[in-house]
Each structure stands twice: as C-alpha cells, then as structure tokens.
mmJSON file of the N, C-alpha and C atoms, coordinates in Angstrom:
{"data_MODEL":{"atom_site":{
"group_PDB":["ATOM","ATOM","ATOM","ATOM","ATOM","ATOM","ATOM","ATOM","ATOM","ATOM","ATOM","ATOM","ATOM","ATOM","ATOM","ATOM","ATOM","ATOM","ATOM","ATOM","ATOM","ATOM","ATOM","ATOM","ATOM","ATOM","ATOM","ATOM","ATOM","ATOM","ATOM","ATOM","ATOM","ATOM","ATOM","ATOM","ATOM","ATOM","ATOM","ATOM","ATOM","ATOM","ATOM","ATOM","ATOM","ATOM","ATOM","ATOM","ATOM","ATOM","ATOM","ATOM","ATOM","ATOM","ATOM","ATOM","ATOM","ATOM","ATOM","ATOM","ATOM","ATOM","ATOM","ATOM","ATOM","ATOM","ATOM","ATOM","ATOM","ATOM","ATOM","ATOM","ATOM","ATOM","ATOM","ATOM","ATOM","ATOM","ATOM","ATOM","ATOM","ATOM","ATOM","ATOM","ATOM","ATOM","ATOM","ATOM","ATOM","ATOM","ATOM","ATOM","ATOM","ATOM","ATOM","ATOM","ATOM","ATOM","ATOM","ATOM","ATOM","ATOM","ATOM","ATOM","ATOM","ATOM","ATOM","ATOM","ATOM","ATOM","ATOM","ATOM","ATOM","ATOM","ATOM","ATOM","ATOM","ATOM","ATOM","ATOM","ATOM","ATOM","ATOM","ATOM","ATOM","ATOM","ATOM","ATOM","ATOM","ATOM","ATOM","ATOM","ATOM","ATOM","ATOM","ATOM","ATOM","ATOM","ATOM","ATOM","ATOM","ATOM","ATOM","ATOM","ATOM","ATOM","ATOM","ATOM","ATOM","ATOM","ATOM","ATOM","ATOM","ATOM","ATOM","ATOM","ATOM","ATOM","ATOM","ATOM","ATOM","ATOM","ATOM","ATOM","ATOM","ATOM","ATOM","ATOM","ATOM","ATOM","ATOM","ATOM","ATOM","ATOM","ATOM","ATOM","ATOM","ATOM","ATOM","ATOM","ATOM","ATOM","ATOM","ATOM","ATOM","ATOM","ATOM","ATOM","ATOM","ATOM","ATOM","ATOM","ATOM","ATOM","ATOM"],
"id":[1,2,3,4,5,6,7,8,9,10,11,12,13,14,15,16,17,18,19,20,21,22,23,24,25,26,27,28,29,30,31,32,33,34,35,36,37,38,39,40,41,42,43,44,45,46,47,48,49,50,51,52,53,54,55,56,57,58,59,60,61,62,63,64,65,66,67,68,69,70,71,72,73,74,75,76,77,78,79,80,81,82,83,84,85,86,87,88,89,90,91,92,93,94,95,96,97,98,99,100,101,102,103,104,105,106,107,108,109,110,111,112,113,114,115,116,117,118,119,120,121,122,123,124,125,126,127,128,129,130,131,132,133,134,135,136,137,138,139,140,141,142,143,144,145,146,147,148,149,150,151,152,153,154,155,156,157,158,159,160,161,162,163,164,165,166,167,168,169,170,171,172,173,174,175,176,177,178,179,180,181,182,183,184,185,186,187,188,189,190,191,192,193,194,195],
"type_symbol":["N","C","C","N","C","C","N","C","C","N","C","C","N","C","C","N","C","C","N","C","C","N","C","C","N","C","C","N","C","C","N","C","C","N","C","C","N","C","C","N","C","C","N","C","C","N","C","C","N","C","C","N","C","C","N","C","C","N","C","C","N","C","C","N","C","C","N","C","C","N","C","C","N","C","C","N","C","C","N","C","C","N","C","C","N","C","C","N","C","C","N","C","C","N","C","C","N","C","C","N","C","C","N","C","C","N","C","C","N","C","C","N","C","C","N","C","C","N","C","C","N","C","C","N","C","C","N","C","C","N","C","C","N","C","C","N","C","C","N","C","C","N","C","C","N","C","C","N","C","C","N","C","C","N","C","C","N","C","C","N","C","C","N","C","C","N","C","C","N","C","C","N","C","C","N","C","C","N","C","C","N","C","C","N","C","C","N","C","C","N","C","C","N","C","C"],
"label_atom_id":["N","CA","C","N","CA","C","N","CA","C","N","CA","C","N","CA","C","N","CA","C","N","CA","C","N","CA","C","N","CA","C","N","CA","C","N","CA","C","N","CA","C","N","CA","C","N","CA","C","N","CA","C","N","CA","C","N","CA","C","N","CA","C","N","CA","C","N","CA","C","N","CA","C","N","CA","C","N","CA","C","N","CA","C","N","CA","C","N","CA","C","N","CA","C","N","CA","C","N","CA","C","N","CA","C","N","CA","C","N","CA","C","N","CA","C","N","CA","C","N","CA","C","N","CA","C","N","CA","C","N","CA","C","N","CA","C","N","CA","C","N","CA","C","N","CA","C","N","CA","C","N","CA","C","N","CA","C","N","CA","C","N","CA","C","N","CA","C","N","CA","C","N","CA","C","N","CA","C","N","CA","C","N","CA","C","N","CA","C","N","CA","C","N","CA","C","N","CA","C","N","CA","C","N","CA","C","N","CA","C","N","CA","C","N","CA","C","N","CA","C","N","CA","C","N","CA","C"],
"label_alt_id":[null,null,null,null,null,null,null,null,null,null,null,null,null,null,null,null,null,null,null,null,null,null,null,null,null,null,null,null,null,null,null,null,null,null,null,null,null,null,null,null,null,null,null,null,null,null,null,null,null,null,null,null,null,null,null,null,null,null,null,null,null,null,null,null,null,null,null,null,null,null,null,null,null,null,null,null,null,null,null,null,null,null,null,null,null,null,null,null,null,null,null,null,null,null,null,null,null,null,null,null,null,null,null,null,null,null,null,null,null,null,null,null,null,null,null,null,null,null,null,null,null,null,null,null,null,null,null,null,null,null,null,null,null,null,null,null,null,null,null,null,null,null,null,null,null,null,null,null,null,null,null,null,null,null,null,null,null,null,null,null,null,null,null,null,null,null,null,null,null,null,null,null,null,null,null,null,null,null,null,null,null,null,null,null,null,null,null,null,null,null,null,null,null,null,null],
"label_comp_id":["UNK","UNK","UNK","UNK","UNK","UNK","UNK","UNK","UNK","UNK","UNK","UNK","UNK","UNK","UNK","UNK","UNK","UNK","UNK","UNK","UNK","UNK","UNK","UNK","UNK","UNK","UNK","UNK","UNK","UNK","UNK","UNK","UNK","UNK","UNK","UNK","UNK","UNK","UNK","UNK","UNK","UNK","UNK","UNK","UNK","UNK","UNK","UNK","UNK","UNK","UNK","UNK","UNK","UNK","UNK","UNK","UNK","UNK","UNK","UNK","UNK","UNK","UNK","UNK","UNK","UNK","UNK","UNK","UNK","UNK","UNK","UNK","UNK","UNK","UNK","UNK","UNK","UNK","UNK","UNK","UNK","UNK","UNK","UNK","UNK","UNK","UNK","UNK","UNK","UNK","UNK","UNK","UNK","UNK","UNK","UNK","UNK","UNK","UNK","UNK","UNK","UNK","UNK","UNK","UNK","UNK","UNK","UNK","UNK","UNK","UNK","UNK","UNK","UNK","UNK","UNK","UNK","UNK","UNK","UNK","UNK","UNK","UNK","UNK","UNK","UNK","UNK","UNK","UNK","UNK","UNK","UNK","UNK","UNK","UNK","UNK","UNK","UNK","UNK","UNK","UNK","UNK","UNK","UNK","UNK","UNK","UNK","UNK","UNK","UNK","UNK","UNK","UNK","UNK","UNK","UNK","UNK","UNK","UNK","UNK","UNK","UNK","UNK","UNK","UNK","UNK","UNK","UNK","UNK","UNK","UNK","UNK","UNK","UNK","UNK","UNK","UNK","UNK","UNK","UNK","UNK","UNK","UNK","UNK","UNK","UNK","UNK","UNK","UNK","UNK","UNK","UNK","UNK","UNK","UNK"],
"label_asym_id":["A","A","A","A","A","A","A","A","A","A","A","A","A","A","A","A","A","A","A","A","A","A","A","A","A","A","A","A","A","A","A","A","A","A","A","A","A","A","A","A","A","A","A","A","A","A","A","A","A","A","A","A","A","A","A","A","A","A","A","A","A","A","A","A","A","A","A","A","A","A","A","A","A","A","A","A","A","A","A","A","A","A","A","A","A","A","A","A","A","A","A","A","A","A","A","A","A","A","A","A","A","A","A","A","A","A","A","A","A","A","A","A","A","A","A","A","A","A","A","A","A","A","A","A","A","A","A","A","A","A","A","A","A","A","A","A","A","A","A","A","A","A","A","A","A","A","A","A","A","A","A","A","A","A","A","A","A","A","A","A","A","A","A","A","A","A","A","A","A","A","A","A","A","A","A","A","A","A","A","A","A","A","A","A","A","A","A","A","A","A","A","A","A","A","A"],
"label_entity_id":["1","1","1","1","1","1","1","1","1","1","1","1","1","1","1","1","1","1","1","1","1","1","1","1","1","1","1","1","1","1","1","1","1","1","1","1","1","1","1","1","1","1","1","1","1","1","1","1","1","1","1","1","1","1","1","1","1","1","1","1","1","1","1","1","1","1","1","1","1","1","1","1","1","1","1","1","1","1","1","1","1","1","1","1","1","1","1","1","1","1","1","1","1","1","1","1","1","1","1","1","1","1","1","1","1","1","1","1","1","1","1","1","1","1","1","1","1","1","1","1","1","1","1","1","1","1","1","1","1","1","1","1","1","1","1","1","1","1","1","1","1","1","1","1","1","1","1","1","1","1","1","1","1","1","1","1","1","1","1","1","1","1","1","1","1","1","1","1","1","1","1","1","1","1","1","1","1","1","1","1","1","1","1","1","1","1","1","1","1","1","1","1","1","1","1"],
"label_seq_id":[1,1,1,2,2,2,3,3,3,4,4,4,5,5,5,6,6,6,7,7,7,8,8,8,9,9,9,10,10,10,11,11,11,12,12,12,13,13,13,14,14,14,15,15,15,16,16,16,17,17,17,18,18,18,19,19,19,20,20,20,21,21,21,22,22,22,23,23,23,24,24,24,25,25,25,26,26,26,27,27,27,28,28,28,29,29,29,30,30,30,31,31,31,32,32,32,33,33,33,34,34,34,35,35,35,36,36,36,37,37,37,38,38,38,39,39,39,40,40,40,41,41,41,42,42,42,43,43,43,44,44,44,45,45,45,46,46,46,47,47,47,48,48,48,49,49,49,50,50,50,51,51,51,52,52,52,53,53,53,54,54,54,55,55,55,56,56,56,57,57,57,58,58,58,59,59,59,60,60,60,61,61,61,62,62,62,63,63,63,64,64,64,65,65,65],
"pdbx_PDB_ins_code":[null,null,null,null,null,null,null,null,null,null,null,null,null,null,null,null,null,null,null,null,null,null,null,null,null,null,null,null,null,null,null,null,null,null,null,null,null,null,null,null,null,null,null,null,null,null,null,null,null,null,null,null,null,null,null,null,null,null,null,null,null,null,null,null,null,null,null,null,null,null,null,null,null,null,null,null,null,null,null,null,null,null,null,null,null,null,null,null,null,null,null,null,null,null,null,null,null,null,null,null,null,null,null,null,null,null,null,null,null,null,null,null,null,null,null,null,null,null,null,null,null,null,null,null,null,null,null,null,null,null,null,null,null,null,null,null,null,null,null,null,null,null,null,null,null,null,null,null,null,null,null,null,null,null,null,null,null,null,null,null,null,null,null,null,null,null,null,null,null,null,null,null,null,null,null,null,null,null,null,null,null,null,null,null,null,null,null,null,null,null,null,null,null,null,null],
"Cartn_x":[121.84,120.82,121.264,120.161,120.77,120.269,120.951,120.858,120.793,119.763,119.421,119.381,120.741,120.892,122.121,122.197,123.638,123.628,124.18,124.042,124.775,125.171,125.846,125.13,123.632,122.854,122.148,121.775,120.863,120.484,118.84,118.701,118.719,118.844,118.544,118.834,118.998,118.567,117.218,116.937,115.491,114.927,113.571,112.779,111.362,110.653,108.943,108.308,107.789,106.949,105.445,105.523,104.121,103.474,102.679,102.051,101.072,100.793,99.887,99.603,98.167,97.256,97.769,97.531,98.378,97.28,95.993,95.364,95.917,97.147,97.241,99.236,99.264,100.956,101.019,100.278,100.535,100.68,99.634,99.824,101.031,101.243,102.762,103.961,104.212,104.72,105.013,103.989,103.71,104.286,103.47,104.588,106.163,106.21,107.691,108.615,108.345,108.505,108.661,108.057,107.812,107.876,108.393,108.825,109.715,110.457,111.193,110.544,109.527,108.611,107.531,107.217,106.496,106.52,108.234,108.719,109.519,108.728,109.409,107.849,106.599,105.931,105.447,105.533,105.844,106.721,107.383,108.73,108.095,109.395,109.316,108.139,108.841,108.55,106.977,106.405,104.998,104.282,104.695,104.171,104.215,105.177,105.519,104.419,104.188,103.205,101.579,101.412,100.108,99.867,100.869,100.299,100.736,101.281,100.93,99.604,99.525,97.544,96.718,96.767,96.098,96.023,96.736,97.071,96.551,96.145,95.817,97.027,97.922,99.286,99.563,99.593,100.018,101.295,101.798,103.159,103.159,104.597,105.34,106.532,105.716,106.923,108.228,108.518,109.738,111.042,109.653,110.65,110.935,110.457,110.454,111.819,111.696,113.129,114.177],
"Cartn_y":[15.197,14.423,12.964,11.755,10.537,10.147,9.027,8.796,7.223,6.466,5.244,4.31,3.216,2.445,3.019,2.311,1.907,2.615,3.578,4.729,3.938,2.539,1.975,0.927,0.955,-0.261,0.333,-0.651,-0.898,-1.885,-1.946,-2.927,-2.63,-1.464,-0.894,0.459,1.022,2.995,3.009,4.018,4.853,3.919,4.46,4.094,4.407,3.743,4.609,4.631,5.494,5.312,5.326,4.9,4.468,4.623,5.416,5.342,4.285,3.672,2.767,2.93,2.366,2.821,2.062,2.69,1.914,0.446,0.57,-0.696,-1.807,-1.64,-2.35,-2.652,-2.274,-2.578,-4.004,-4.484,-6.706,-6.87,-6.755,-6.853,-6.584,-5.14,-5.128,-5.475,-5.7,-6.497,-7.947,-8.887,-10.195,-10.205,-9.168,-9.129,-8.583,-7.724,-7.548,-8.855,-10.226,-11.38,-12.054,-12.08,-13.234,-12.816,-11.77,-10.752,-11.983,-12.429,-13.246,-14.172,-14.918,-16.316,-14.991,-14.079,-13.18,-13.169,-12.401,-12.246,-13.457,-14.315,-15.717,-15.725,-15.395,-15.375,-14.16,-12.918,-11.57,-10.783,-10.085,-9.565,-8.213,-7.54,-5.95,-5.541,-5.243,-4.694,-3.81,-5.477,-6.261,-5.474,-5.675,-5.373,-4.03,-2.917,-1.591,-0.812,-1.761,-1.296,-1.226,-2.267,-2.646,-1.385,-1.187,-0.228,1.459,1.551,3.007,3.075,1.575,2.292,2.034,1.068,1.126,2.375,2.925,4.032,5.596,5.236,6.781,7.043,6.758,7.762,7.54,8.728,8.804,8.923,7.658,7.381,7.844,7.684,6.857,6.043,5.127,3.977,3.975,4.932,5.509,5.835,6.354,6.94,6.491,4.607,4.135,3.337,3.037,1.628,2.679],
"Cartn_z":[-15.401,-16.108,-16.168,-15.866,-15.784,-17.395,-17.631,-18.904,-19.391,-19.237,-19.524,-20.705,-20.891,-22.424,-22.751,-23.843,-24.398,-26.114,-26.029,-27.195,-28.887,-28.093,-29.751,-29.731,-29.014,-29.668,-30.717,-31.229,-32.623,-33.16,-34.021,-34.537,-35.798,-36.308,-37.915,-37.632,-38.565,-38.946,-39.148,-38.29,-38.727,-37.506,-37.769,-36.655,-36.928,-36.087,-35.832,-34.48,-34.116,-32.51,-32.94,-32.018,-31.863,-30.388,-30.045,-28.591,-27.997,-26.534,-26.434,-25.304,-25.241,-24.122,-22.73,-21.687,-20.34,-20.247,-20.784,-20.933,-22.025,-22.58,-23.691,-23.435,-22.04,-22.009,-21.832,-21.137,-21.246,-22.402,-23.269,-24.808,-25.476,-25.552,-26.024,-25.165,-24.399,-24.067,-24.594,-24.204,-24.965,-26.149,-26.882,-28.354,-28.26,-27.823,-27.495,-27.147,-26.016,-25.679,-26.89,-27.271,-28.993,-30.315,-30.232,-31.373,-32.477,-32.061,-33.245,-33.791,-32.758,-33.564,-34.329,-34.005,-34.882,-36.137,-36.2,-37.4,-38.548,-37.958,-38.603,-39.63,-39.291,-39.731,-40.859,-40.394,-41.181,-40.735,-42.188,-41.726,-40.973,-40.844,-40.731,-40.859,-42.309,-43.458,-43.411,-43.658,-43.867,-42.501,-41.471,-39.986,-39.778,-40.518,-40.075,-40.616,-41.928,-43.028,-42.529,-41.845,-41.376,-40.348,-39.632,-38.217,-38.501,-40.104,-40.749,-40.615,-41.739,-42.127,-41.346,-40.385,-39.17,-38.592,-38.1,-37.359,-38.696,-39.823,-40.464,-41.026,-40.672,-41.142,-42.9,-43.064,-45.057,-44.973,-46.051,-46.241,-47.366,-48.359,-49.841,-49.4,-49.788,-49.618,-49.915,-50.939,-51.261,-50.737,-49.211,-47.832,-47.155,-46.905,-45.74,-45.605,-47.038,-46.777,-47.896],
"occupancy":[1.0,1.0,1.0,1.0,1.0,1.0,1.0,1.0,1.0,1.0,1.0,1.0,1.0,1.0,1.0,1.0,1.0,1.0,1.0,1.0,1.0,1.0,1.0,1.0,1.0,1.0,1.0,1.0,1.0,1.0,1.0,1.0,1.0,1.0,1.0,1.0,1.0,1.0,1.0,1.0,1.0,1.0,1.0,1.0,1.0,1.0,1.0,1.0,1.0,1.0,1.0,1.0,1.0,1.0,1.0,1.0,1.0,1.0,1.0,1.0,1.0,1.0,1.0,1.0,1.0,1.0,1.0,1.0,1.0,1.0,1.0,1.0,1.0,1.0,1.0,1.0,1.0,1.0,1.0,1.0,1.0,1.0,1.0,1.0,1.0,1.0,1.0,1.0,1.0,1.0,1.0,1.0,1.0,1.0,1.0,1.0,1.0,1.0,1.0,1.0,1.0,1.0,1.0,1.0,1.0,1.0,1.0,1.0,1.0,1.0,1.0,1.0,1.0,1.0,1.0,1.0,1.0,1.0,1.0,1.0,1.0,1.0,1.0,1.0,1.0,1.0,1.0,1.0,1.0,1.0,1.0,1.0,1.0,1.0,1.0,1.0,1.0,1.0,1.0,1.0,1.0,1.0,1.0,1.0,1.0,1.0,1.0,1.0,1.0,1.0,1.0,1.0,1.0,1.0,1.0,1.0,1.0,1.0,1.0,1.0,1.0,1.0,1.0,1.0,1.0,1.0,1.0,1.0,1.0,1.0,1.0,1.0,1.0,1.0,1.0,1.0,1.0,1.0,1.0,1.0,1.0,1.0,1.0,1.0,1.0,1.0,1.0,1.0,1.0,1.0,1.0,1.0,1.0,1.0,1.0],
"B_iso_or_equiv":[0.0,0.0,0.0,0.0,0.0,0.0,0.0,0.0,0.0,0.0,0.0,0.0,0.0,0.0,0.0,0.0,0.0,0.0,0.0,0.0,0.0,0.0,0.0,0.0,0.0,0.0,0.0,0.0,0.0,0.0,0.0,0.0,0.0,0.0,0.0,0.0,0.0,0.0,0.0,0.0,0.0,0.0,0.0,0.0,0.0,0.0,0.0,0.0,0.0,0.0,0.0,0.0,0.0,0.0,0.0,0.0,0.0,0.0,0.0,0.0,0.0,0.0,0.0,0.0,0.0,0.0,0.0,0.0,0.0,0.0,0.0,0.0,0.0,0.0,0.0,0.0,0.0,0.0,0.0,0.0,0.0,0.0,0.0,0.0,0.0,0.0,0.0,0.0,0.0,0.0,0.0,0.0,0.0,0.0,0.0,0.0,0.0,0.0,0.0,0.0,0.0,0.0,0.0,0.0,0.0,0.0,0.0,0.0,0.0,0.0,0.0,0.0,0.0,0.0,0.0,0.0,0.0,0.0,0.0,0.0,0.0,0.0,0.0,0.0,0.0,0.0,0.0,0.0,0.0,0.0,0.0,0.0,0.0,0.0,0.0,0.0,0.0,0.0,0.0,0.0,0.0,0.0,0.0,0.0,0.0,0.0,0.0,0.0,0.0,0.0,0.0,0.0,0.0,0.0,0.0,0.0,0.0,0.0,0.0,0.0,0.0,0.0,0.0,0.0,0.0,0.0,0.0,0.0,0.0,0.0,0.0,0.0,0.0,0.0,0.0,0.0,0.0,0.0,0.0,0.0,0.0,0.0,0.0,0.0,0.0,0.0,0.0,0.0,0.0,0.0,0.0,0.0,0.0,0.0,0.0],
"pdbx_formal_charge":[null,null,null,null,null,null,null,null,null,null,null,null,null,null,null,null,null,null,null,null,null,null,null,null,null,null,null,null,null,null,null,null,null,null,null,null,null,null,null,null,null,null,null,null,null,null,null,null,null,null,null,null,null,null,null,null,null,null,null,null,null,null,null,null,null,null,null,null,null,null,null,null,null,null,null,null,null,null,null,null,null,null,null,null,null,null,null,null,null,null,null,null,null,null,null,null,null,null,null,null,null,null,null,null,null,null,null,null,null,null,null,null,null,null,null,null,null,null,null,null,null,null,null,null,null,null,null,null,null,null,null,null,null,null,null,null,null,null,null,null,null,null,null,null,null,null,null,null,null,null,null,null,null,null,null,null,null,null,null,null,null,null,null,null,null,null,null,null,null,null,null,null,null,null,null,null,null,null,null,null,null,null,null,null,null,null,null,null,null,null,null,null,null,null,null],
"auth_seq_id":[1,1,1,2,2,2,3,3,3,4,4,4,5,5,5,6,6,6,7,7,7,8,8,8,9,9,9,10,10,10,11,11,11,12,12,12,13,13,13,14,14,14,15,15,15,16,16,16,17,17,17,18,18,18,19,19,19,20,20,20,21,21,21,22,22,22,23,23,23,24,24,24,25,25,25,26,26,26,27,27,27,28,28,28,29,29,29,30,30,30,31,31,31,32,32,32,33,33,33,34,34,34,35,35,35,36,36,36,37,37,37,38,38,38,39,39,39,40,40,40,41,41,41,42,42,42,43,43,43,44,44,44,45,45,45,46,46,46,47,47,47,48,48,48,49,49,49,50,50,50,51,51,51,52,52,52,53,53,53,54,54,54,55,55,55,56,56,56,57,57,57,58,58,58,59,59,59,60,60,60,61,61,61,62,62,62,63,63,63,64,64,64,65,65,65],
"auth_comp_id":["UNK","UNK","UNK","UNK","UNK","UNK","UNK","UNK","UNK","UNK","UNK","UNK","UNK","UNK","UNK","UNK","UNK","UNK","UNK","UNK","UNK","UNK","UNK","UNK","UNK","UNK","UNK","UNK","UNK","UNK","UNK","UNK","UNK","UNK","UNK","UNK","UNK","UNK","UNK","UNK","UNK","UNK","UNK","UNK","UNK","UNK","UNK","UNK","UNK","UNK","UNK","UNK","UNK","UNK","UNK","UNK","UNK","UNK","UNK","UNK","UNK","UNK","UNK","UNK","UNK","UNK","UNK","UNK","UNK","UNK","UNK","UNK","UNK","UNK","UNK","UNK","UNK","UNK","UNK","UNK","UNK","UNK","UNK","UNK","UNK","UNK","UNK","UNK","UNK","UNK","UNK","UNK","UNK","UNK","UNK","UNK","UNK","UNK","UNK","UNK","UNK","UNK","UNK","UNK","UNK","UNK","UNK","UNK","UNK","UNK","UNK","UNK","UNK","UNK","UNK","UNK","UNK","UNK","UNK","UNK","UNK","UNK","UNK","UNK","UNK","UNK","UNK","UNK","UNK","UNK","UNK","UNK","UNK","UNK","UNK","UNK","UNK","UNK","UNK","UNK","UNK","UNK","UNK","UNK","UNK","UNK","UNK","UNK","UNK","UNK","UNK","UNK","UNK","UNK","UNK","UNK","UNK","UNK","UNK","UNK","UNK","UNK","UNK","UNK","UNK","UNK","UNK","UNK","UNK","UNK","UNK","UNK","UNK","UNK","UNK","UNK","UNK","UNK","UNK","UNK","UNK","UNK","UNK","UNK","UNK","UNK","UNK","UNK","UNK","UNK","UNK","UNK","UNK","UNK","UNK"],
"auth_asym_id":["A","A","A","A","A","A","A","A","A","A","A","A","A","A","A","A","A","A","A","A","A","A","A","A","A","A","A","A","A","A","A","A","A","A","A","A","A","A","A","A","A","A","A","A","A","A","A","A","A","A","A","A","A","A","A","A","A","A","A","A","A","A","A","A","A","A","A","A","A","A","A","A","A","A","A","A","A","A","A","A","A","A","A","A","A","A","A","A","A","A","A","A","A","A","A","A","A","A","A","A","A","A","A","A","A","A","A","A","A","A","A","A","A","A","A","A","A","A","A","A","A","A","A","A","A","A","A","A","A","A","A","A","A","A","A","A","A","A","A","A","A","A","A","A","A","A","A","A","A","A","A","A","A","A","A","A","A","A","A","A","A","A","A","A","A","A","A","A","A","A","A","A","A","A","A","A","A","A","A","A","A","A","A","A","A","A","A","A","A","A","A","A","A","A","A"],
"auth_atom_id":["N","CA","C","N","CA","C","N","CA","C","N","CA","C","N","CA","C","N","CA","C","N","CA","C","N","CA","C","N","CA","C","N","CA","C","N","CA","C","N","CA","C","N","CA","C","N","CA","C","N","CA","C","N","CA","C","N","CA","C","N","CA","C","N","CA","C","N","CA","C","N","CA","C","N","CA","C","N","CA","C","N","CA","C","N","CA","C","N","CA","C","N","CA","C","N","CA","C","N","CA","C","N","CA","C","N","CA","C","N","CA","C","N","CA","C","N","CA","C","N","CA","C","N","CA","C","N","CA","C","N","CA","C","N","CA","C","N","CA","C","N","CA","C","N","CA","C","N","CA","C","N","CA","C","N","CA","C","N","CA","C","N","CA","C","N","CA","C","N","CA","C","N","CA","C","N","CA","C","N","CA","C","N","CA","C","N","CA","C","N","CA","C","N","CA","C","N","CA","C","N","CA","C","N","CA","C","N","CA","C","N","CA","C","N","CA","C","N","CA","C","N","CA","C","N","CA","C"],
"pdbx_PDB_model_num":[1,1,1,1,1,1,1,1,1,1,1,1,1,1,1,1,1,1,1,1,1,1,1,1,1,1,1,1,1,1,1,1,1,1,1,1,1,1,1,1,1,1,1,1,1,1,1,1,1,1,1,1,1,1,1,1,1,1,1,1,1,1,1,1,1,1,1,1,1,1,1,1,1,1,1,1,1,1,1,1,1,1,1,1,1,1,1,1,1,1,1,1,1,1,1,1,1,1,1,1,1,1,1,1,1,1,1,1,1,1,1,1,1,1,1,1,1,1,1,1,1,1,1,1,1,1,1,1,1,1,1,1,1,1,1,1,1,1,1,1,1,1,1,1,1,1,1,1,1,1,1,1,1,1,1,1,1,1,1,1,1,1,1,1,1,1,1,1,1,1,1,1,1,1,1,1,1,1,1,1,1,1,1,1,1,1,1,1,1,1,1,1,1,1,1]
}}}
C-alpha cells in the first residue's frame, strides 16, 4: 500500500470534512490559495461554524472546541 504525506503534520487536533462538487474544485481551491488573507478577516472558529449550519449539520458547541 503506498502512502501519501507526512504523518507528523498538523495544523490543530480534530478536524471536519466536508465534500465538494467536481464543479466547485477552482473554487476551493482559490480559497485554499488565500486561506490566510481569509482568516485575517474571520477566524476558524467563526468559518467552521458557518459551513455546520450551512451544510444542516446539528452541533453543541460544547464539542467543538
């Protein structure tokens, strides 16, 4: 089995996925590119939050951070 990346990177613990349409990979991308002038504007946090409830998903905030 080949095995792709570096197993002691990280940007944090925990995580979330998220799926996206093959019509919408430029897009993420782009954001992926400019991710830091992004988050100069809203954190994480703020952004992880938006594409729960965008996306339907029932949280408690309790659990996230």
């Amino acid at each position: 089995m080949n095995e792709i990346g570096d197993r002691d990177f990280e940007w944090q613990d925990g995580y979330g996925a998220f799926t996206v349409s093959v019509s919408l990979i430029g897009t993420v991308t782009d954001y992926i590119a400019g991710q830091e002038k992004h988050h100069a504007k809203k954190t994480f946090q703020e952004e992880y939050l938006a594409f729960l409830k965008l996306s339907g998903v029932k949280f408690d905030e309790r659990y996230l951070w």
